[in-house]
PDB file with SEQRES, HELIX, SHEET and CRYST1 records, atoms N, CA, C and O in Angstrom:
SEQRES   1 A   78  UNK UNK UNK UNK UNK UNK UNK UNK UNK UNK UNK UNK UNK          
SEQRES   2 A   78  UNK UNK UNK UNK UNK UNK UNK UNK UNK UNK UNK UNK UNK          
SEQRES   3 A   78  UNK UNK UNK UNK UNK UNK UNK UNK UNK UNK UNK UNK UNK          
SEQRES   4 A   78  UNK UNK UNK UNK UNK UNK UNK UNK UNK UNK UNK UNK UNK          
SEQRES   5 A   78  UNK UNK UNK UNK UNK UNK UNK UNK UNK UNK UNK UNK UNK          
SEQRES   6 A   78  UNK UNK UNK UNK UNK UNK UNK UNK UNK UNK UNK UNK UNK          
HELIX    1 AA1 UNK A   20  UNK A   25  1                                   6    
HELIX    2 AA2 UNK A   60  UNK A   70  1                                  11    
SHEET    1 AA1 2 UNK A  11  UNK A  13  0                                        
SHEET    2 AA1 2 UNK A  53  UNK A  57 -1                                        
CRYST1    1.000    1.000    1.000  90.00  90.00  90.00 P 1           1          
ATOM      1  N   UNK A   1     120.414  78.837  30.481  1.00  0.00           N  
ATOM      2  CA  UNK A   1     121.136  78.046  31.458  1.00  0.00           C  
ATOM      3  C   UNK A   1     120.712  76.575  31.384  1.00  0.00           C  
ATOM      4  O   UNK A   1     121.639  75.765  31.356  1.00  0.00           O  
ATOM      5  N   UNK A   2     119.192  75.997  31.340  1.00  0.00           N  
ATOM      6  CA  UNK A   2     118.605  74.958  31.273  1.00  0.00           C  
ATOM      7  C   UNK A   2     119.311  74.518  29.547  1.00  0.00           C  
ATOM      8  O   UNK A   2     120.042  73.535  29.674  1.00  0.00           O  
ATOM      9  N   UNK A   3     119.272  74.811  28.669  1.00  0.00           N  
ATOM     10  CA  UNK A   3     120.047  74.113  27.131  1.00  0.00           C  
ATOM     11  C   UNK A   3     121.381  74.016  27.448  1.00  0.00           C  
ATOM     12  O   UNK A   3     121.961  73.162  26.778  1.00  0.00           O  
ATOM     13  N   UNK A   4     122.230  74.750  28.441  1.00  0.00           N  
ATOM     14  CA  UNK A   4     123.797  75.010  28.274  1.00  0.00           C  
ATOM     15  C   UNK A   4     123.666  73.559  29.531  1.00  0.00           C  
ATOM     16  O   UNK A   4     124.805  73.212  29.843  1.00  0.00           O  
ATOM     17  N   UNK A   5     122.994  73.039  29.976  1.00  0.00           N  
ATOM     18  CA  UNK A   5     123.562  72.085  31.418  1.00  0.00           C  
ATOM     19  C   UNK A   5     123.726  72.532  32.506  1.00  0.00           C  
ATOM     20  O   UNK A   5     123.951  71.871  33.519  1.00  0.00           O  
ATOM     21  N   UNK A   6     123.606  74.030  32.404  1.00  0.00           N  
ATOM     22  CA  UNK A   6     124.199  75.010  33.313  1.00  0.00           C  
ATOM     23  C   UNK A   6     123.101  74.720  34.832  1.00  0.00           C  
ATOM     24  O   UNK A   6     123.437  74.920  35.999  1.00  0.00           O  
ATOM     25  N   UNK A   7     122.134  74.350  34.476  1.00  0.00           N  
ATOM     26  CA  UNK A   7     121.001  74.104  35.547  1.00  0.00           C  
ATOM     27  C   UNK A   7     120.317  73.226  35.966  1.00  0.00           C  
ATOM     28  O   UNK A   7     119.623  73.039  34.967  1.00  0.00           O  
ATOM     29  N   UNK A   8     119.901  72.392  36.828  1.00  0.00           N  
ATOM     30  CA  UNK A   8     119.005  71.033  36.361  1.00  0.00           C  
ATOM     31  C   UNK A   8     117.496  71.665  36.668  1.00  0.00           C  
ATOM     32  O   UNK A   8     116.701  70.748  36.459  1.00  0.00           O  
ATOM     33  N   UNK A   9     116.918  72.638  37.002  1.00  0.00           N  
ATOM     34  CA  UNK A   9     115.581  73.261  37.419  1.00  0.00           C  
ATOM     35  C   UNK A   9     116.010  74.653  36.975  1.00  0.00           C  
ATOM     36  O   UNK A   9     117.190  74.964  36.814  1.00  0.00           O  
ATOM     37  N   UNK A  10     114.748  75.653  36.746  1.00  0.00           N  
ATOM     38  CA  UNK A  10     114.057  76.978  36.813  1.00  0.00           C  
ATOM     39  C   UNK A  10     112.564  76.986  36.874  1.00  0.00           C  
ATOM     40  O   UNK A  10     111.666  76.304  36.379  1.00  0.00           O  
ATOM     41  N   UNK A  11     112.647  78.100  37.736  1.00  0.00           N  
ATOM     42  CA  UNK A  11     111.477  78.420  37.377  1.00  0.00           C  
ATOM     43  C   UNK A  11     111.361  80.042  37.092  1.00  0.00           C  
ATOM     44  O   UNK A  11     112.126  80.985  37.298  1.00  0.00           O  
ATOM     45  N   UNK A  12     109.475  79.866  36.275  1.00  0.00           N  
ATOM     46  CA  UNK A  12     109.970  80.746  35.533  1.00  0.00           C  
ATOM     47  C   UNK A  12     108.007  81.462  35.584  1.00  0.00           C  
ATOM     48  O   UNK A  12     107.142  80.687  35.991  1.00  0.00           O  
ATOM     49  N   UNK A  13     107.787  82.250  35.341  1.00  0.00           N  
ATOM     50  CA  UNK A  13     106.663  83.043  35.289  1.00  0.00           C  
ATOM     51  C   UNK A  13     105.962  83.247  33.652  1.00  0.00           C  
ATOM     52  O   UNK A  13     106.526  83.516  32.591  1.00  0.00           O  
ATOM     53  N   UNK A  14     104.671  83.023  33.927  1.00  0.00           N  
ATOM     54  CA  UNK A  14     104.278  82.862  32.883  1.00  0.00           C  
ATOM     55  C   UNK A  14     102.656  83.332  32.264  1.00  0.00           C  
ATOM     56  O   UNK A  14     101.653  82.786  32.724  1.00  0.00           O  
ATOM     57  N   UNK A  15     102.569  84.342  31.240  1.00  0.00           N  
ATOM     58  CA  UNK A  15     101.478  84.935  31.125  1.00  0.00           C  
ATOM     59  C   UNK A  15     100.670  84.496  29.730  1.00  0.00           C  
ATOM     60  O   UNK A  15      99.491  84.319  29.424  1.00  0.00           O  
ATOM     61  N   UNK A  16     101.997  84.419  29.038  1.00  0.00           N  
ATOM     62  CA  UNK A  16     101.408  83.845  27.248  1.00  0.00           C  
ATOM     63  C   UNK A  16     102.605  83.525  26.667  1.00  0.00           C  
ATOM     64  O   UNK A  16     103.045  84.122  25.684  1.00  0.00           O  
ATOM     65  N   UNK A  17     103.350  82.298  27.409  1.00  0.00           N  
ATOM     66  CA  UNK A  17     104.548  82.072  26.469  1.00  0.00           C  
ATOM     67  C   UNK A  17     105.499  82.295  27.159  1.00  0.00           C  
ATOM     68  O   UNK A  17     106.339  82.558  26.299  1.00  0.00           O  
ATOM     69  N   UNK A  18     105.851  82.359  27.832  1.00  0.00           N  
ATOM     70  CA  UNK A  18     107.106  83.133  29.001  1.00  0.00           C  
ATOM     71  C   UNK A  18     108.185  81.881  29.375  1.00  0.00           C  
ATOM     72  O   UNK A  18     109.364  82.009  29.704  1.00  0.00           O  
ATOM     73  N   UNK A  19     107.282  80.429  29.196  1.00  0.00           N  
ATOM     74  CA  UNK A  19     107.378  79.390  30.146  1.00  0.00           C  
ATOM     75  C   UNK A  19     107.917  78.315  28.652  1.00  0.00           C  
ATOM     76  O   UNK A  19     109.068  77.929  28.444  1.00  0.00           O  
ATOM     77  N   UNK A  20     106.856  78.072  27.909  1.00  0.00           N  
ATOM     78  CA  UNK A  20     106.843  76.932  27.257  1.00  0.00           C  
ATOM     79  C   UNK A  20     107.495  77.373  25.562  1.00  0.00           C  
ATOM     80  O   UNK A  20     107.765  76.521  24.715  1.00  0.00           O  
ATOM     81  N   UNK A  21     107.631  78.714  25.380  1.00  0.00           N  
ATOM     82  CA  UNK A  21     108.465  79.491  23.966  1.00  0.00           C  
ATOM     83  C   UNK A  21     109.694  78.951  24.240  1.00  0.00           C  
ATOM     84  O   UNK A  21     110.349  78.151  23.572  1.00  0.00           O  
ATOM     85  N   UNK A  22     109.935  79.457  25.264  1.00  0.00           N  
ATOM     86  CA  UNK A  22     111.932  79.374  25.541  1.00  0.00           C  
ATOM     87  C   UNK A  22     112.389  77.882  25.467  1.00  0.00           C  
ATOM     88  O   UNK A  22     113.352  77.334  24.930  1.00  0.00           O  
ATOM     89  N   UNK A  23     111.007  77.290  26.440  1.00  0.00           N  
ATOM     90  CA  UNK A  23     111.803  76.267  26.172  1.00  0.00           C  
ATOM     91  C   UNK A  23     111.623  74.947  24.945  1.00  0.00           C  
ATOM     92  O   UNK A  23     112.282  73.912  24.849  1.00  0.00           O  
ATOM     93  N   UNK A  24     110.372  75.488  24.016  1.00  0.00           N  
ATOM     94  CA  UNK A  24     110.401  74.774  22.942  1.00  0.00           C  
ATOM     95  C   UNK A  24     111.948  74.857  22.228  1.00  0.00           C  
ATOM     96  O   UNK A  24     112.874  74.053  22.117  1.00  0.00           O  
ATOM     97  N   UNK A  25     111.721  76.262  21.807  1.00  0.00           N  
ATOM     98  CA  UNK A  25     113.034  76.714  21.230  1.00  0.00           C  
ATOM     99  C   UNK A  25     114.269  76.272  21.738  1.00  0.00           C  
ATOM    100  O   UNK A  25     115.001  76.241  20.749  1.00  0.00           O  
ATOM    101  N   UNK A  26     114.922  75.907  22.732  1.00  0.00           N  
ATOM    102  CA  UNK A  26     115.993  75.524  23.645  1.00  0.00           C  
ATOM    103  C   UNK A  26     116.001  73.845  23.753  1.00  0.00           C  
ATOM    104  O   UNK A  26     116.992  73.201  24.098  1.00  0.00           O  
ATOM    105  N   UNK A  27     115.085  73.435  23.497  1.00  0.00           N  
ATOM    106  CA  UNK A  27     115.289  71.873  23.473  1.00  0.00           C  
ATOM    107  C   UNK A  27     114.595  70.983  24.855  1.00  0.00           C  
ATOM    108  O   UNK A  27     114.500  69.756  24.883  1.00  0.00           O  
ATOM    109  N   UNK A  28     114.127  71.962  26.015  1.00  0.00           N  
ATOM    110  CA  UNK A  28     113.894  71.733  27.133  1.00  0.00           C  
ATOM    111  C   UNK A  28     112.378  71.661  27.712  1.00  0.00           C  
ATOM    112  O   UNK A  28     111.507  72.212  27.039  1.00  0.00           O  
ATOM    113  N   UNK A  29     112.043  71.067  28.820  1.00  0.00           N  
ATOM    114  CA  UNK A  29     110.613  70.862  29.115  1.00  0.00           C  
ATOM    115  C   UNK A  29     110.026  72.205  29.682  1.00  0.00           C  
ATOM    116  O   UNK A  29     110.752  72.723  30.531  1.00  0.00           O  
ATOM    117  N   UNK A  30     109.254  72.653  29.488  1.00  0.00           N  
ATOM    118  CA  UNK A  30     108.649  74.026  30.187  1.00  0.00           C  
ATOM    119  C   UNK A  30     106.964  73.771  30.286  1.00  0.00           C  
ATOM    120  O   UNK A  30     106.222  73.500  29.341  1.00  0.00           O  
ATOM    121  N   UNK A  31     106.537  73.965  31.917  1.00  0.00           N  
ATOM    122  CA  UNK A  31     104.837  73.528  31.931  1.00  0.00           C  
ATOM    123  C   UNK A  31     104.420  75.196  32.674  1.00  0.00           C  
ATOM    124  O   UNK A  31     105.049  75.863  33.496  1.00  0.00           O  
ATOM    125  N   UNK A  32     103.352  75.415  32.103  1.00  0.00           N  
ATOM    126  CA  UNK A  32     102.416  76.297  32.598  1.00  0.00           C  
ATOM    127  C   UNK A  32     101.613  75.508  33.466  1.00  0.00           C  
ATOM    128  O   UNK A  32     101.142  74.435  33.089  1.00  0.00           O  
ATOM    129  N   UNK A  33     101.399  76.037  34.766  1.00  0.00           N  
ATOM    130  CA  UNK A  33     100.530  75.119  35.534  1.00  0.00           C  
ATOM    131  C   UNK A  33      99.128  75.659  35.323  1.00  0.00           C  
ATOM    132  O   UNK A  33      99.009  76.756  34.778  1.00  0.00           O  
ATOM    133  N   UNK A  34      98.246  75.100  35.641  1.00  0.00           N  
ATOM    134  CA  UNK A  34      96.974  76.124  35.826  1.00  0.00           C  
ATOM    135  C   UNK A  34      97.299  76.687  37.089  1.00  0.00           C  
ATOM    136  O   UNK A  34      98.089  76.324  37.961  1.00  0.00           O  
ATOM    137  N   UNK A  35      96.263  77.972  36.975  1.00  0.00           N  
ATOM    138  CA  UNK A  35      96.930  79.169  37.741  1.00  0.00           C  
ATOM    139  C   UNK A  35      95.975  78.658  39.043  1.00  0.00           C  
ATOM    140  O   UNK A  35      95.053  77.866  38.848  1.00  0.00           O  
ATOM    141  N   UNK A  36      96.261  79.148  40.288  1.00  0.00           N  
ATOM    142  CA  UNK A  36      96.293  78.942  41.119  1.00  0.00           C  
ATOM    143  C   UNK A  36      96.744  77.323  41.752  1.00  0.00           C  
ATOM    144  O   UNK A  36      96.338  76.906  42.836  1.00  0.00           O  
ATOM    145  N   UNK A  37      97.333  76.821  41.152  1.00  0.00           N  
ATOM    146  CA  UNK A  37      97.790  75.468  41.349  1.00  0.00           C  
ATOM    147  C   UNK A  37      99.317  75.770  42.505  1.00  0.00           C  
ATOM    148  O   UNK A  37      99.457  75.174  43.573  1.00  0.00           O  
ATOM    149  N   UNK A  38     100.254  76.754  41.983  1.00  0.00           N  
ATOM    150  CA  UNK A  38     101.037  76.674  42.460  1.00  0.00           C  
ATOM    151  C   UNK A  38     100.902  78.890  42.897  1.00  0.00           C  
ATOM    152  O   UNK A  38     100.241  79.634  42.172  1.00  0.00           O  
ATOM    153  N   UNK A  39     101.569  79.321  43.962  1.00  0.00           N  
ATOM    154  CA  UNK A  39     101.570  80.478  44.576  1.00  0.00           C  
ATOM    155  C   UNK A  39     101.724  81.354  43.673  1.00  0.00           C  
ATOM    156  O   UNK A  39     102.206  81.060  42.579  1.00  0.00           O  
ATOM    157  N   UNK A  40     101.404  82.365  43.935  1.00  0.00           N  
ATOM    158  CA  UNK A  40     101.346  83.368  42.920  1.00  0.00           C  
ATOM    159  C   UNK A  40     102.117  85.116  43.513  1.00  0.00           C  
ATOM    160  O   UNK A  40     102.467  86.208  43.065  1.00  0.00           O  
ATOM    161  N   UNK A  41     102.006  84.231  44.962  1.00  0.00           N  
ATOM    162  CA  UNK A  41     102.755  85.513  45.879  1.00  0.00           C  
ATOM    163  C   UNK A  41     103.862  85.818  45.336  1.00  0.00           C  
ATOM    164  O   UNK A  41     104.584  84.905  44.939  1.00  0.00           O  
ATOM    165  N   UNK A  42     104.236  87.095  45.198  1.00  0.00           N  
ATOM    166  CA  UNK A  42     105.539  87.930  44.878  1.00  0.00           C  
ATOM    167  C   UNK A  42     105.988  87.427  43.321  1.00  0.00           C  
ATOM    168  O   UNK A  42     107.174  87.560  43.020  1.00  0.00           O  
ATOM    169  N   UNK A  43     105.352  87.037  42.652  1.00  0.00           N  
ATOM    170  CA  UNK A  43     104.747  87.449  41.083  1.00  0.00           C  
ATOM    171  C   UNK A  43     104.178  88.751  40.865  1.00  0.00           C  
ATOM    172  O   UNK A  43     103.054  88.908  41.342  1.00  0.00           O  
ATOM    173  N   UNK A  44     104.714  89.765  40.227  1.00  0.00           N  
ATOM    174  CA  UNK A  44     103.874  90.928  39.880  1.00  0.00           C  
ATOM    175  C   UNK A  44     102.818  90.739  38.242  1.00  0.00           C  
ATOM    176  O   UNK A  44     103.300  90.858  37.116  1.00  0.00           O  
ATOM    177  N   UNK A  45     101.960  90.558  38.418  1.00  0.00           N  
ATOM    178  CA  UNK A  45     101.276  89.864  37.411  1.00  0.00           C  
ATOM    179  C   UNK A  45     100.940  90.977  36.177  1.00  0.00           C  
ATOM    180  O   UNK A  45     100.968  92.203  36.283  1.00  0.00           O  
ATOM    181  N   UNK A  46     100.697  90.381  35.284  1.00  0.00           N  
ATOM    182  CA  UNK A  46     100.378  91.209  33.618  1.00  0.00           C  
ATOM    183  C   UNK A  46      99.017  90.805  33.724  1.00  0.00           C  
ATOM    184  O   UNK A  46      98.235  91.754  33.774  1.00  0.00           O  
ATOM    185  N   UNK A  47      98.479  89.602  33.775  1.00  0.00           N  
ATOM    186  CA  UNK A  47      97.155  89.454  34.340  1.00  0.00           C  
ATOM    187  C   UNK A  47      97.272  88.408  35.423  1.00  0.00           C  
ATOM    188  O   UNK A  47      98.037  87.468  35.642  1.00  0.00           O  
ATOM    189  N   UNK A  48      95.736  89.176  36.287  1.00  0.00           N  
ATOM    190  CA  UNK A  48      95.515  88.128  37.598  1.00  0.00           C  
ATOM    191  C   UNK A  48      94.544  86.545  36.928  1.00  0.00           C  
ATOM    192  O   UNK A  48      94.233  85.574  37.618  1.00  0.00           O  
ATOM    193  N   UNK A  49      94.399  86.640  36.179  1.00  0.00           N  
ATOM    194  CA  UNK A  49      93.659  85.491  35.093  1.00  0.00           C  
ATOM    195  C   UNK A  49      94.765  84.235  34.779  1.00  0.00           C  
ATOM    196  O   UNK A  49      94.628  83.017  34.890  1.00  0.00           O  
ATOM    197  N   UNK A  50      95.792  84.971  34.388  1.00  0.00           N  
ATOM    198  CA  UNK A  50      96.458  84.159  33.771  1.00  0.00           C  
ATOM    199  C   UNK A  50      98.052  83.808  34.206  1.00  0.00           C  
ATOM    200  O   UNK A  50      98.564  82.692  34.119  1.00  0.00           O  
ATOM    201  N   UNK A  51      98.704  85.024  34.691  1.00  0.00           N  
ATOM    202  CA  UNK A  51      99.965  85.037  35.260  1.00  0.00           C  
ATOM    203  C   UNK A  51     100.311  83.621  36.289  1.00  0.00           C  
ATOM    204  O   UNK A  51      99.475  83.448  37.176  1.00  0.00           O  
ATOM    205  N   UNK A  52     101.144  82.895  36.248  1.00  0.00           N  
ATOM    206  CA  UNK A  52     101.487  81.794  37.403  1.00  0.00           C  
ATOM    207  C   UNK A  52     103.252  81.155  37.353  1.00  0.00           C  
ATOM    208  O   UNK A  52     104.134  81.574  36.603  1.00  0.00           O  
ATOM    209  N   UNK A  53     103.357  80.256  38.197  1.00  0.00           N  
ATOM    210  CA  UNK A  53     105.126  79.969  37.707  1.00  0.00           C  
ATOM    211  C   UNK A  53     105.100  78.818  37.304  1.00  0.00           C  
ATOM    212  O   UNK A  53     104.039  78.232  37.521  1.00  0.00           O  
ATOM    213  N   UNK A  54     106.077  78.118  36.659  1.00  0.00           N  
ATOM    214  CA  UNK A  54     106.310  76.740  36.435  1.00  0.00           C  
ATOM    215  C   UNK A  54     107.685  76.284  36.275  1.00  0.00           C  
ATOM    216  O   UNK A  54     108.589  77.104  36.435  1.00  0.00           O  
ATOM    217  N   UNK A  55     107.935  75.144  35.997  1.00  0.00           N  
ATOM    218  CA  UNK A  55     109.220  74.359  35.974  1.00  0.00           C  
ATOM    219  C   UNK A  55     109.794  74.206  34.592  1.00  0.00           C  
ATOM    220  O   UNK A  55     109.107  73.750  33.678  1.00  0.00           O  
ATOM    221  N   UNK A  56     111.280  74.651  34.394  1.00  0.00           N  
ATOM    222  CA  UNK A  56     111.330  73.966  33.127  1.00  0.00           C  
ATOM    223  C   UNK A  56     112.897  73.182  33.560  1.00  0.00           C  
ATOM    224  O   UNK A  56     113.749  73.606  34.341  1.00  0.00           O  
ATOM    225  N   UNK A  57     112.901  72.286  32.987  1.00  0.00           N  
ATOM    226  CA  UNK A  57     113.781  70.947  33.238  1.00  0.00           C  
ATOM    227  C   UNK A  57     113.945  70.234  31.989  1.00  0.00           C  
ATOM    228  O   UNK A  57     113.255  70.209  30.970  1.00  0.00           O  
ATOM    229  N   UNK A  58     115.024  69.662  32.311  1.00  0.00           N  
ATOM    230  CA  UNK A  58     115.479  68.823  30.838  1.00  0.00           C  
ATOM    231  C   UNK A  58     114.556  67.872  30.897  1.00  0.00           C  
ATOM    232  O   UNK A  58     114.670  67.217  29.860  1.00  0.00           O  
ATOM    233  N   UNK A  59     113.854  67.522  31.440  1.00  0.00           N  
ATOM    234  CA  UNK A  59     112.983  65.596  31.198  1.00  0.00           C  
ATOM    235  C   UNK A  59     111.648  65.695  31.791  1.00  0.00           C  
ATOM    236  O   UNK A  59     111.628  66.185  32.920  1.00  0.00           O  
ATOM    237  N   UNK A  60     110.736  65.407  31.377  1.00  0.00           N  
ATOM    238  CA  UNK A  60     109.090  65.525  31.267  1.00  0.00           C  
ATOM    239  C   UNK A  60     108.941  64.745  32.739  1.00  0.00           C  
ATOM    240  O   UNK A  60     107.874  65.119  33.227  1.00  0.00           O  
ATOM    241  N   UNK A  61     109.560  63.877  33.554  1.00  0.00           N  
ATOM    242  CA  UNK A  61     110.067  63.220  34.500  1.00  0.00           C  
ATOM    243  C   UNK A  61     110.275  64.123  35.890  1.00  0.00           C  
ATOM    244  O   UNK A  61     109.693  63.974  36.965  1.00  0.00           O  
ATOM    245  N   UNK A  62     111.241  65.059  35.543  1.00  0.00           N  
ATOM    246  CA  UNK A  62     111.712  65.917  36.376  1.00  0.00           C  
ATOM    247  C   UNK A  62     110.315  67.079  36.622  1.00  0.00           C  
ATOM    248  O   UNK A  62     109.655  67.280  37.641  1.00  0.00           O  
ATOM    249  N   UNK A  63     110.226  67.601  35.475  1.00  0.00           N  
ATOM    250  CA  UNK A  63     109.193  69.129  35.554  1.00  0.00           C  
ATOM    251  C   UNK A  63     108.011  68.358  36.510  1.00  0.00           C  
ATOM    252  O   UNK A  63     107.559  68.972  37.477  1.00  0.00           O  
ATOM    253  N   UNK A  64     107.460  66.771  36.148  1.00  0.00           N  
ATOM    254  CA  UNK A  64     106.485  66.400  37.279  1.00  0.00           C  
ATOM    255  C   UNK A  64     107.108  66.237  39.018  1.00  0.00           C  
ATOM    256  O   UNK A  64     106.720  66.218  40.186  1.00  0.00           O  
ATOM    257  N   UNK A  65     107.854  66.183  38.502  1.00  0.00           N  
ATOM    258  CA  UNK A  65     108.791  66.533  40.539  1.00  0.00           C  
ATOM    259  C   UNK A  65     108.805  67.764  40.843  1.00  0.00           C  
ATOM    260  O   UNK A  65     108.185  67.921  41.895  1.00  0.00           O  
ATOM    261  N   UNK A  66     109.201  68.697  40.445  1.00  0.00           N  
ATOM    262  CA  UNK A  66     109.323  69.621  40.752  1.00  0.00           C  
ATOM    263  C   UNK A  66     107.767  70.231  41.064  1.00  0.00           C  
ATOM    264  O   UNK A  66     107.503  70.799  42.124  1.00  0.00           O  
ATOM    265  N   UNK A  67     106.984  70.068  40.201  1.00  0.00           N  
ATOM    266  CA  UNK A  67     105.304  70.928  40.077  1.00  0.00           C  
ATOM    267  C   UNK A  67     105.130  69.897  41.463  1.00  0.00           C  
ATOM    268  O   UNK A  67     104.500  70.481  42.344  1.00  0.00           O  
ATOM    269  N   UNK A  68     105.389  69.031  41.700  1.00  0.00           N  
ATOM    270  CA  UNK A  68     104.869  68.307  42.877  1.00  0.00           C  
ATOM    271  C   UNK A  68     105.201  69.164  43.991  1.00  0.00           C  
ATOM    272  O   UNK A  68     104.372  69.747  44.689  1.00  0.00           O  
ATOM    273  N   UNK A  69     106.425  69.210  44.120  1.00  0.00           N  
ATOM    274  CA  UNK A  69     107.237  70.376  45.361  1.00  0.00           C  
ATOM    275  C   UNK A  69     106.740  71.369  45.344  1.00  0.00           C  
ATOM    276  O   UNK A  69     106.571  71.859  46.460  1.00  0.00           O  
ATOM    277  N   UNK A  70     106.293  72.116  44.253  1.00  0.00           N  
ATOM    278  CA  UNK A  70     105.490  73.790  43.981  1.00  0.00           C  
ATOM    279  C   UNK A  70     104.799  73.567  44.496  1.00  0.00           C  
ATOM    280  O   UNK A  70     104.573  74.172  45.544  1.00  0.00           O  
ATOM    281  N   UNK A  71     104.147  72.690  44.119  1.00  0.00           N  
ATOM    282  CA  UNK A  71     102.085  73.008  44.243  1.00  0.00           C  
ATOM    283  C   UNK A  71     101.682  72.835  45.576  1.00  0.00           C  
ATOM    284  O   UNK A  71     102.139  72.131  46.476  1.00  0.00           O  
ATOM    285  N   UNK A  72     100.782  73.580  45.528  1.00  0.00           N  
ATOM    286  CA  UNK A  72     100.294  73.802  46.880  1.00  0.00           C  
ATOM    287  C   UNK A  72      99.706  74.918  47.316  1.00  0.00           C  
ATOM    288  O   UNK A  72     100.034  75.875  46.614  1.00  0.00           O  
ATOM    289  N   UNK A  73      98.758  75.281  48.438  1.00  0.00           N  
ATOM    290  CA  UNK A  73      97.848  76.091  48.815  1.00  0.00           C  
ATOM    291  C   UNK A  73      98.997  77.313  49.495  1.00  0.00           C  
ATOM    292  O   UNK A  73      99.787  76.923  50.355  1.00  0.00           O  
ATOM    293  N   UNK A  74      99.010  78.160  49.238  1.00  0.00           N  
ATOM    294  CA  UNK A  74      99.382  79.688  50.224  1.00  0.00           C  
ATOM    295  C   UNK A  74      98.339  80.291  50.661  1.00  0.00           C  
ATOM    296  O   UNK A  74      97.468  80.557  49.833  1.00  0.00           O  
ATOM    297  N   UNK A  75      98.164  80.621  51.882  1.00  0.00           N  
ATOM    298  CA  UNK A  75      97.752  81.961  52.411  1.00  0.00           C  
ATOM    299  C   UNK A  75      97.809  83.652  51.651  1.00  0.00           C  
ATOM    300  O   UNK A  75      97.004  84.580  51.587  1.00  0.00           O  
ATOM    301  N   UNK A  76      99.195  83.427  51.164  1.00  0.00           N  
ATOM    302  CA  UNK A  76      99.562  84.367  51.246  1.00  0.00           C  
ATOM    303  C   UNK A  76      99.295  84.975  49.900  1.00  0.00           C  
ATOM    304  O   UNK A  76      99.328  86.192  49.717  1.00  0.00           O  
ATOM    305  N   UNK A  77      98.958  83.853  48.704  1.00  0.00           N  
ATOM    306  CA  UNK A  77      98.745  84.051  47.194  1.00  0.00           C  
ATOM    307  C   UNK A  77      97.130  84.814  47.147  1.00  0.00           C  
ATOM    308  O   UNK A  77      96.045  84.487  47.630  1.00  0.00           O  
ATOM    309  N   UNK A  78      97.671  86.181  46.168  1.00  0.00           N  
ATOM    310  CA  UNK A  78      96.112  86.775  46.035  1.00  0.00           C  
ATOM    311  C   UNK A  78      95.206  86.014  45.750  1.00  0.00           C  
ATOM    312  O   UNK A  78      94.054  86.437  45.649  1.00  0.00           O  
TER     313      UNK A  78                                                      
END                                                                             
């Protein structure tokens, strides 16, 4: 959706590649955050080490707006 225009944001979950493969391949920005940076609640994780979400966006510009809006402390994140 993010290569077709179809989207200006996703996000997307990420354990080893989930995040930043697709979107090498696709032409588009994709960041792994460090994990606990952004919530982790209602992620079912592959690992609790490594599993987290991130932004992928057409412009290196945007993905830092968006991780801005993510990030942040939950309660509710294991």
């Amino acid at each position: 959706a993010m290569a077709a225009n179809l989207a200006s944001v996703a996000i997307g979950t990420e354990t080893d590649g989930s995040i930043v493969c697709p979107a090498a391949i696709n032409g588009v920005v994709g960041l792994k955050p460090t994990v606990g940076l952004v919530s982790r609640d209602g992620i079912i994780p592959i690992s609790f080490s490594q599993d987290t979400a991130g932004p992928m966006t057409r412009s290196v510009a945007d993905a830092a707006a968006v991780l801005t809006a993510i990030a942040g402390r939950d309660d509710a994140d294991p």
